[in-house]
C-alpha positions as CSV (number, residue, x, y, z in Angstrom):
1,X,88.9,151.1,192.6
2,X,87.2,153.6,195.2
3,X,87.3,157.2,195.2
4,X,85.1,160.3,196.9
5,X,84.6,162.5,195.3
6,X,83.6,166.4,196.8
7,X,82.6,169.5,195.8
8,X,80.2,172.5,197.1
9,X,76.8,171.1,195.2
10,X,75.6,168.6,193.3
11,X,73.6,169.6,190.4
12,X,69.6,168.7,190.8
13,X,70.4,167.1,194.6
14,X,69.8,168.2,197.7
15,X,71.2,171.3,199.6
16,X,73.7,168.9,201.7
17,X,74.5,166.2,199.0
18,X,78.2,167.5,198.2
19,X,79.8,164.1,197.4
20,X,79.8,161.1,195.2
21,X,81.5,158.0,196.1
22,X,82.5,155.9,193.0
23,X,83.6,152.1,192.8
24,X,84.2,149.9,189.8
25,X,82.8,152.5,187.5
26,X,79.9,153.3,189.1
27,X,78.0,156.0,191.7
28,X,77.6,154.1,194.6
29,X,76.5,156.4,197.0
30,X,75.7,159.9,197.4
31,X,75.3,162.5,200.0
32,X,77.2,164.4,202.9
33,X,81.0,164.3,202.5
34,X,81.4,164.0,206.6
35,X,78.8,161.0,206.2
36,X,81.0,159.0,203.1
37,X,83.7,159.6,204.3
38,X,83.5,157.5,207.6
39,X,85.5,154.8,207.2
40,X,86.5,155.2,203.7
41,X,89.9,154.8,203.1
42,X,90.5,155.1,199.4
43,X,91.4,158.3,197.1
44,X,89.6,161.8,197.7
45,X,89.4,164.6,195.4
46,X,88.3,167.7,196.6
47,X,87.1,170.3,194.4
48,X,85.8,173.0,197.4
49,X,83.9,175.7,195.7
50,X,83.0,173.3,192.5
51,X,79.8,172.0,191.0
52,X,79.7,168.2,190.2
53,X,77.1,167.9,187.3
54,X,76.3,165.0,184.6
55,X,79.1,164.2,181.5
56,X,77.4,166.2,178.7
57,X,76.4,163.7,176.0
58,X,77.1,165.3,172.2
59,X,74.8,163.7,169.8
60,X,76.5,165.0,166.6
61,X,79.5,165.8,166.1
62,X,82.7,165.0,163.8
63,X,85.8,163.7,165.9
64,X,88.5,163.1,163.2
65,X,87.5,166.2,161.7
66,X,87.7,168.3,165.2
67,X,91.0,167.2,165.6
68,X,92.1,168.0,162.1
69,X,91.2,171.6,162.4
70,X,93.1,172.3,165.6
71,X,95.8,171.9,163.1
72,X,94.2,173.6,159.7
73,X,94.6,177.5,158.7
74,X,92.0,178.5,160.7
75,X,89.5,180.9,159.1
76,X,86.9,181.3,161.8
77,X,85.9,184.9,162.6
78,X,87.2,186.8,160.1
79,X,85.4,190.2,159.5
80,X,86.4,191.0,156.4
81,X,88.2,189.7,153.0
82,X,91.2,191.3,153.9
83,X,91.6,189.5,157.4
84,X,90.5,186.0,155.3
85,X,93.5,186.3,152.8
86,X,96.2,187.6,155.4
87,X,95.9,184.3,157.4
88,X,95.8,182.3,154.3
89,X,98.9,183.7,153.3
90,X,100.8,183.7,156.9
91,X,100.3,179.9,157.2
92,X,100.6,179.0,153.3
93,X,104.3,180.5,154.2
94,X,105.2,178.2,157.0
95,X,104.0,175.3,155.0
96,X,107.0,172.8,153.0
97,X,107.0,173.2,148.9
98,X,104.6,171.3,147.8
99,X,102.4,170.9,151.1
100,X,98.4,171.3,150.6
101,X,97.2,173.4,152.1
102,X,93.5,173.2,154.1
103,X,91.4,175.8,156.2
104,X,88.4,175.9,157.7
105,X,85.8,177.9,159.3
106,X,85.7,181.1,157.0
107,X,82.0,182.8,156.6
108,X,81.7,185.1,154.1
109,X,78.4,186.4,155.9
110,X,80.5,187.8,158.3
111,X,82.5,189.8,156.0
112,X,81.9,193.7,155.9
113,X,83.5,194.2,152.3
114,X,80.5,191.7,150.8
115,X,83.6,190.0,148.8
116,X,82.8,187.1,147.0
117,X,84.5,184.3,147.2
118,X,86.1,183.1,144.5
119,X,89.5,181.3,144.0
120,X,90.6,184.5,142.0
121,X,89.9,185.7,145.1
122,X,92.7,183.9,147.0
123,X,95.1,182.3,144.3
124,X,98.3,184.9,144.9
125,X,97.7,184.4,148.4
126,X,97.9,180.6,149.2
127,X,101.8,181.0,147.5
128,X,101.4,178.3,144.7
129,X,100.1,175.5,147.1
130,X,97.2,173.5,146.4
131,X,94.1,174.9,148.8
132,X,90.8,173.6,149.7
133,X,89.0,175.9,152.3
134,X,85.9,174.4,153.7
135,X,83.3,177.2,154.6
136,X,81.9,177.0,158.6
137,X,78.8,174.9,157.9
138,X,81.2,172.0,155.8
139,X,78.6,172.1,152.8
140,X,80.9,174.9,151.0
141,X,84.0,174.9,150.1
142,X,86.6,176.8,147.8
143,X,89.7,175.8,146.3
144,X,92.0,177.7,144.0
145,X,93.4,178.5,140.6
146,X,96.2,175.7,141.1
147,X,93.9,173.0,142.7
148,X,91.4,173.4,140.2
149,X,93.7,172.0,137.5
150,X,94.1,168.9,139.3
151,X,90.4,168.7,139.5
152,X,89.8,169.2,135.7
153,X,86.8,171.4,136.3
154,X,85.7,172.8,133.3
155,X,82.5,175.1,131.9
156,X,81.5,172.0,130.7
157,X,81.5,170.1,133.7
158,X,78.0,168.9,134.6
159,X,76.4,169.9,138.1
160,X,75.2,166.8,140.8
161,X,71.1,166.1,141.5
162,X,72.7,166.6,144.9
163,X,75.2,169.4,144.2
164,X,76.4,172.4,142.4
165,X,79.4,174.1,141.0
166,X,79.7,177.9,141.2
167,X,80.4,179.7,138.2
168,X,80.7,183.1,137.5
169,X,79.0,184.7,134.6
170,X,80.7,183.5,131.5
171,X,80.3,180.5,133.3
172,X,83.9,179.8,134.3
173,X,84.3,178.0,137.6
174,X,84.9,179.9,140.4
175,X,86.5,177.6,143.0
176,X,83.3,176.9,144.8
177,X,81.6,173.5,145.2
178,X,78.5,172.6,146.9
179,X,77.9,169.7,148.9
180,X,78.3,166.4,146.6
181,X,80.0,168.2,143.8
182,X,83.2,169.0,146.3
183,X,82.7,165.2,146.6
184,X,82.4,163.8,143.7
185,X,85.0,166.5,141.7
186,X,87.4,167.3,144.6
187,X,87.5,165.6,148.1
188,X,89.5,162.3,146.1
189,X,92.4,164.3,145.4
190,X,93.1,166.0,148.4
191,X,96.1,164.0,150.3
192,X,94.2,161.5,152.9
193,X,96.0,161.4,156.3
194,X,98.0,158.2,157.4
195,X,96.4,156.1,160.2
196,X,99.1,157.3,162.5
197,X,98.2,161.1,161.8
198,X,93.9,159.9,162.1
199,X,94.8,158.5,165.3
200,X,96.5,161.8,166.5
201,X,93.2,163.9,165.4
202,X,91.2,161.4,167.3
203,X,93.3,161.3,170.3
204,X,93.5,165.5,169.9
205,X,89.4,165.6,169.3
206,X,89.2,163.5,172.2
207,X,91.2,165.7,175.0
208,X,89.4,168.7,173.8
209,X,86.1,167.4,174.4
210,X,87.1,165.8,177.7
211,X,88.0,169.3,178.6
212,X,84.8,170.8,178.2
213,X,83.1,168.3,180.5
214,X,82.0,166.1,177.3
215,X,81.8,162.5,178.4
216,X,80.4,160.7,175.4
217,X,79.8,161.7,172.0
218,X,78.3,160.1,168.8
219,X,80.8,160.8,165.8
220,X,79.8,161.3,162.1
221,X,83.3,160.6,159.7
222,X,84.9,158.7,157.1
223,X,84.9,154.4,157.4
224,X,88.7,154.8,157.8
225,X,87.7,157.1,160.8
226,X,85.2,154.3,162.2
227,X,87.6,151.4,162.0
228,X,91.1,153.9,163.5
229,X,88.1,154.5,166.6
230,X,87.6,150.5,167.1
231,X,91.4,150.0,167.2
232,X,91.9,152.5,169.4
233,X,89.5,151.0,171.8
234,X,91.1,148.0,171.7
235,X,94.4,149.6,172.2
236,X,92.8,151.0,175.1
237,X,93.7,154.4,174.4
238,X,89.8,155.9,173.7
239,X,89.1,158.3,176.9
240,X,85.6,159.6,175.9
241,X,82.7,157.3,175.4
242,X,82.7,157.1,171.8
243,X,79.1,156.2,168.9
244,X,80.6,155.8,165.7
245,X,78.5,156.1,162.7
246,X,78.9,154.6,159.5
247,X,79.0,156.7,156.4
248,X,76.8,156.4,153.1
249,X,79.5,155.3,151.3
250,X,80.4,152.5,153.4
251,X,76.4,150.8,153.2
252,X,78.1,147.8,151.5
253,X,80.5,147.3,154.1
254,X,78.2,147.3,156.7
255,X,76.0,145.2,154.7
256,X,78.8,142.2,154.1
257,X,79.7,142.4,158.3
258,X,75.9,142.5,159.0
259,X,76.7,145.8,161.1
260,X,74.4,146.4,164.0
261,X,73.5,149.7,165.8
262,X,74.4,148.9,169.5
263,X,77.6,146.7,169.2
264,X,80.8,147.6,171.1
265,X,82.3,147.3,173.9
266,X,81.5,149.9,177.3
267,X,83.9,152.8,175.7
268,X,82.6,152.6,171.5
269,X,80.0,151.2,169.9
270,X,78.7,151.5,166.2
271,X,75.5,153.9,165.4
272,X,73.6,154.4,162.7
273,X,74.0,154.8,159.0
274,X,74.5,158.5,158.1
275,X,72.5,159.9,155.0
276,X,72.2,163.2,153.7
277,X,68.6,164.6,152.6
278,X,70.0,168.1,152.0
279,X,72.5,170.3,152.4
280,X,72.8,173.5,155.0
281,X,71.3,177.0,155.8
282,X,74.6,179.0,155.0
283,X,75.0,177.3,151.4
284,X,71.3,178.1,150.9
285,X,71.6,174.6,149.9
286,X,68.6,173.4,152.5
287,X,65.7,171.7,151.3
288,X,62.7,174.3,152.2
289,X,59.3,175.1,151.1
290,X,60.0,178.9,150.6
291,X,62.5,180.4,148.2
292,X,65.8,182.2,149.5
293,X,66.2,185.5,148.3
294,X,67.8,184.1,145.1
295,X,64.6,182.3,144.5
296,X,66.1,178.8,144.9
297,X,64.9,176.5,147.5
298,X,68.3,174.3,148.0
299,X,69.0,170.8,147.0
300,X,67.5,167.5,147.4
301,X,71.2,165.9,148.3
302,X,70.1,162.3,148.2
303,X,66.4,161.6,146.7
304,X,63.6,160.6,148.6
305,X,63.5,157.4,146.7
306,X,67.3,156.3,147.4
307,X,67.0,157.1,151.1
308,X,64.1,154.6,151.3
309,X,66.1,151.8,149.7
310,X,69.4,152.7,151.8
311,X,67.3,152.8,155.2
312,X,65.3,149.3,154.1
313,X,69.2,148.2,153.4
314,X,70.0,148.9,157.1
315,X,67.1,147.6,158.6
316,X,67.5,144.6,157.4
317,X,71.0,144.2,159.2
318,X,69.7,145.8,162.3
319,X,71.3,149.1,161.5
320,X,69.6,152.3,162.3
321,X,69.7,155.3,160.0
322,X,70.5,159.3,160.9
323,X,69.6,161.2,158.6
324,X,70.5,165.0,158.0
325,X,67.9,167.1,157.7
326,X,67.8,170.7,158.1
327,X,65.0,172.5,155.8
328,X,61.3,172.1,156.8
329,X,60.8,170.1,152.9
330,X,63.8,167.7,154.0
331,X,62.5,167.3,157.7
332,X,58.8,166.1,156.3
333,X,60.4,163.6,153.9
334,X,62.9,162.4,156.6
335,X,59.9,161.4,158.6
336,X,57.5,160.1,155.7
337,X,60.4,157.7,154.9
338,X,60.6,157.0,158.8
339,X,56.8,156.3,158.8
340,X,57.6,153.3,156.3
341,X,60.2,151.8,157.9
342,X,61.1,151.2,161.9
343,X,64.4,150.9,163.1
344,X,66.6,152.8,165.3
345,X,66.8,156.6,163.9
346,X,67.1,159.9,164.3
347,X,67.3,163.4,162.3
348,X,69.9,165.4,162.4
349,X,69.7,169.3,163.0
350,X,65.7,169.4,162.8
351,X,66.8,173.3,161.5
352,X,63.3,174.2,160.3
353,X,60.3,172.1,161.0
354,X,56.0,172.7,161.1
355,X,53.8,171.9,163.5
356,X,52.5,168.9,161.1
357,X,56.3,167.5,160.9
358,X,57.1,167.6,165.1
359,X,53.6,165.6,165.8
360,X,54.6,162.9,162.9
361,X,58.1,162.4,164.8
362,X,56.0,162.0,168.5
363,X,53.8,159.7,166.8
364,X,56.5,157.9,165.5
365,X,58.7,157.9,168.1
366,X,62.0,158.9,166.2
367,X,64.6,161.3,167.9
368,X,65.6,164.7,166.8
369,X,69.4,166.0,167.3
370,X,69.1,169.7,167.5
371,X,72.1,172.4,167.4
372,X,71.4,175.4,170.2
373,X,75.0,176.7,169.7
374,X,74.2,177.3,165.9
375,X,71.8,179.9,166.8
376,X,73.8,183.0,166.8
377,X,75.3,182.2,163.5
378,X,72.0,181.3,161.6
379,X,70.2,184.2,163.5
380,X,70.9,186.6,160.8
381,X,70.9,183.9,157.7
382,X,67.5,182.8,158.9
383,X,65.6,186.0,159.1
384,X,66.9,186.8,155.4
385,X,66.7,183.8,153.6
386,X,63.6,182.3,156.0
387,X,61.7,185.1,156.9
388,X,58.5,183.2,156.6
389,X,60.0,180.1,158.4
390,X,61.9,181.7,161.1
391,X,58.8,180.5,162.9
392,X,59.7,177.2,162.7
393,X,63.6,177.4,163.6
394,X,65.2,175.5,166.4
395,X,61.5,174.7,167.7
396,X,62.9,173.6,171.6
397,X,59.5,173.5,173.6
398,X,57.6,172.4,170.7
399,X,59.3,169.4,170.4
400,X,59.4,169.1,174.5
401,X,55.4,170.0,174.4
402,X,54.8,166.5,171.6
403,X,57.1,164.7,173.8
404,X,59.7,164.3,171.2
405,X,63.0,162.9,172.5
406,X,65.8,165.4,172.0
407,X,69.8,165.4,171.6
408,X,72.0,168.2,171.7
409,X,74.8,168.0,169.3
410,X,77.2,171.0,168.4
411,X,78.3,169.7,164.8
412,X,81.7,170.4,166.1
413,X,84.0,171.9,164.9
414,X,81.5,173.8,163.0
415,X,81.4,175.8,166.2
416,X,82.7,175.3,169.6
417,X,81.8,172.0,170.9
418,X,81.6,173.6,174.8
419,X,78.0,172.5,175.8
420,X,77.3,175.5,178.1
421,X,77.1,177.8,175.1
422,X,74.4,175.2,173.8
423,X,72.6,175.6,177.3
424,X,72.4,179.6,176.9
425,X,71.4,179.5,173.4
426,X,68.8,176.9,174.2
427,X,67.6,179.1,177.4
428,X,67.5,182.4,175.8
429,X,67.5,181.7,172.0
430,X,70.7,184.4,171.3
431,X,73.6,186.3,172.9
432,X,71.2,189.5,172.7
433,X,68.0,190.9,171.7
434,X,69.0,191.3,168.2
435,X,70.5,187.9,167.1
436,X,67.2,185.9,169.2
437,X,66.1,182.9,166.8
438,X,62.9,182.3,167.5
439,X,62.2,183.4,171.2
440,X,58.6,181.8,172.1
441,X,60.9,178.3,171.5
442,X,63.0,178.5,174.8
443,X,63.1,176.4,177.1
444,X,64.4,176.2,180.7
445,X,67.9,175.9,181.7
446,X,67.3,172.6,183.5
447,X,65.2,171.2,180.3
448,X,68.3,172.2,178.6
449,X,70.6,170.4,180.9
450,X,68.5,167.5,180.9
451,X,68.5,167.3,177.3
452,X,72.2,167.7,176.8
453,X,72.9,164.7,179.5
454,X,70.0,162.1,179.6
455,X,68.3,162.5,176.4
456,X,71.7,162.5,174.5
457,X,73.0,159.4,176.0
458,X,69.6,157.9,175.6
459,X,70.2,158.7,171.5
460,X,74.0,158.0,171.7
461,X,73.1,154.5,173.3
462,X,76.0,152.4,175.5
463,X,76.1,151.9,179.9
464,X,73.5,153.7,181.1
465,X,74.6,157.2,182.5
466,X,73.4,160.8,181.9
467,X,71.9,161.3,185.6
468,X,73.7,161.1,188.7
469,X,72.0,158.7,190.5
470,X,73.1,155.1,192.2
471,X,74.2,152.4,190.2
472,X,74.6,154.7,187.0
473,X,78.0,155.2,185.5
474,X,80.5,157.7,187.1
475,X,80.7,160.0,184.1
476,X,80.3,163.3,185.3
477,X,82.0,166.9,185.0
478,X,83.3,169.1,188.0
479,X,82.6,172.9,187.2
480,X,84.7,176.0,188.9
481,X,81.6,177.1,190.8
482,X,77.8,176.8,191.8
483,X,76.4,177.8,188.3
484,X,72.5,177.5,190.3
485,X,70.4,180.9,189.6
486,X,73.4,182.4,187.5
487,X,72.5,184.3,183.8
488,X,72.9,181.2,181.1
489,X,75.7,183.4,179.7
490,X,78.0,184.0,182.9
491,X,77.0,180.0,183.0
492,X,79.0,179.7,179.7
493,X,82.2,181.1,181.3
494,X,82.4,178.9,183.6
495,X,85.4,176.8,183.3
496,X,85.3,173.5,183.8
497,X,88.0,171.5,187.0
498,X,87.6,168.2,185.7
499,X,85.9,165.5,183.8
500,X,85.6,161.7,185.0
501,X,84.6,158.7,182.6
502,X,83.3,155.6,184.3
503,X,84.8,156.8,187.6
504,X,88.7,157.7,186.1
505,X,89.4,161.0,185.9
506,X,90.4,161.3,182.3
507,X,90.9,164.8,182.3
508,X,92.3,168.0,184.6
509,X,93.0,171.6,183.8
């Protein structure tokens, strides 16, 4: 199959390259529409005014779970206790007797009554469902009164090496769990989805990414998540180039089928092993040199010494390990246990990391997946809990500088997977003066762009794309306008035509 493609401007070509011809998946040629289109007879789409630029790449995100929340009580941006408890209560009414009910995405941070959260706090108004909110970053949570009975959490109920349960003064439970605690005490009981209803968060993950020019992505879930992605591939159903990683608890699995980073087929492939060193910046559950303000310095989630048995576990089978890591303590023994071992890894989020820490990772030639778009809501967590390490935060052009490979990921649905908000807050570090993370760390908007298409396909692995060049694969993006010379943040506006995956056009607004 043939088809021209045409637009105004092709990102990083020439003045008069306006066109991309495409056949059997690939660029064949590019240039001057007038000149590709002699002769042709095959299909042309014409975009006029539009930008033709690289599929975005996204290094990190979580597909199933993405999907899921575009159906969840959604608690994102809420200012205040008030707002939080009013939506729980409007959609705990339209739910059946007896229906869980989930949310997602409140932040306490943002509230201006300083409530705490507590499932006190929200019991009359989930309306005598069962209620597990999960807290923006995913390494929070808070369930209520009713919940909590199922869960048999008690005063006496012991805390995790790599979690916590909150607990008010007398030392009654509060609702909130920590990282592995929600896991261990929790996360079982909540209803799991049926394949059919996976496949539908997939499929819905998968459009929404598609319409925000995201061609190929590496996903983070649940083994039942993994395996639904392989069938639907083979169903032929998967639009998106899709990396699927393997979760801790599945090591075994992946162990008995001799699992190998790399293996697929053109539209999914399997990635790394995913491991936990600690837990997140908004938990105050990151592993970091310096206190927070409470005087803790966050949790060691899994143990230096159990990471290095896990990552000599995958090695052995050919499996590469990703490993989160977002406090400067976690970061240095990511690496150290990197230094060890070879294989094909990454860290995930690289939050907070030294000057001693970004040379070891050039050195040894391992990856980083960073998060731009997380900026603005760390900016004010970071210079109150990391005042002395806000230094280090999101540190861009030092990593460029040690010629570190980088990925952009968004962590979706943490926040909005769109990967022009990740190119502004890459660029200029914040949305204004106030909220800048860091500013000596930007970089430039076509570093940025580079990052978030080559280098994150380079991490995400599978048919070599990311550039528009000859002979690559036709994934690209078609953008409303010429975004060249524009402020990073009109750039973020922009929305996007179209998005094409190995030459089909998988998506239109």
């Amino acid at each position: 199959m043939s088809i021209l493609v045409k637009a105004s401007h092709i990102w990083g070509k020439e003045v008069t390259d306006n066109s991309i011809l495409v056949e059997n998946g690939k660029i064949k040629q590019i240039g001057f529409f007038d000149d590709l289109s002699k002769n042709f007879s095959g299909e042309v789409h014409d975009y006029k005014k539009g930008t033709i630029i690289p599929g975005f790449c996204d290094a990190h995100l979580h597909m199933a779970w993405l999907g899921q929340t575009l159906t969840l009580c959604d608690l994102r941006g809420c200012k205040s206790s008030v707002e939080f408890l009013n939506k729980i209560r409007a959609y705990a009414k339209k739910l059946a007797p007896g229906e869980f009910l989930r949310g997602f995405g409140w932040d306490d941070r943002a509230w201006s009554d300083h409530e705490k959260p507590t499932r006190w706090l929200i019991d009359d108004a989930t309306c005598g469902h069962k209620c597990s909110l999960t807290k923006v970053d995913g390494h929070s949570f808070l369930i209520n009164s009713e919940f909590m009975k199922e869960c048999e959490v008690t005063k006496e109920t012991p805390d995790l090496s790599g979690g916590r349960i909150g607990k008010n003064q007398d030392g009654e439970p509060d609702g909130m769990f920590y990282d592995s605690a929600f896991d261990e005490y929790a996360r079982k009981k909540i209803p799991s989805p049926t394949t059919d209803q996976l496949e539908g968060f997939l499929l819905k993950a998968a459009e929404h990414l598609l319409s925000y020019g995201i061609t190929s992505c590496r996903s983070f879930g649940t083994l039942d998540d993994f395996v639904t992605l392989a069938h639907m591939d083979r169903k032929g159903i998967l639009k998106i180039r899709t990396c699927a990683c393997i979760p801790e608890n599945a090591l075994a699995w992946a162990v008995d089928l001799s699992a190998k980073t790399g293996t697929g087929s053109k539209m999914f492939w399997t990635g790394q092993l995913k491991l936990f060193a600690d837990g997140s910046l908004g938990s105050k559950t990151a592993l970091v040199s310096e206190p927070y303000s409470d005087g803790t310095k966050g949790l060691e989630v899994t143990s230096v010494p159990q990471i290095k048995e896990k990552v000599t576990m995958a090695h052995q089978i050919g499996l590469g390990v990703a490993i989160h890591a977002i406090g400067d303590e976690a970061v240095k023994n990511v690496l150290r246990v990197f230094g060890e071992s070879s294989g094909q890894d990454t860290v995930e989020h690289f939050q907070c990391a030294k000057p001693q820490s970004i040379a070891l990772a050039a050195k040894l030639n391992i990856p980083v997946v960073v998060n731009p778009s997380h900026m603005p809501l760390d900016a004010e967590a970071i210079k109150a809990e990391w005042p002395r390490l806000a230094q280090y935060s999101y540190p861009l052009n030092s990593l460029i500088k040690a010629g570190v490979t980088i990925g952009f990921g968004s962590d979706a649905p943490v926040v909005n997977p769109n990967p022009l908000t990740a190119l502004a807050c890459a660029t200029t570090r914040g949305r204004t003066t106030d909220d800048q993370v860091n500013s000596q760390e930007a970089i430039s908007f076509s570093q940025a762009i580079r990052i978030a298409t080559k280098e994150s396909s380079s991490i995400i692995g599978g048919p070599k794309r990311g550039v528009l060049e000859e002979d690559f694969a036709a994934d690209f993006a078609i953008l409303s306008e010429d975004i060249r010379g524009k402020d990073p943040w009109d750039v973020e506006k922009v929305p996007f035509l179209a998005t094409y995956v190995a030459g089909e056009r998988v998506w239109k607004k």
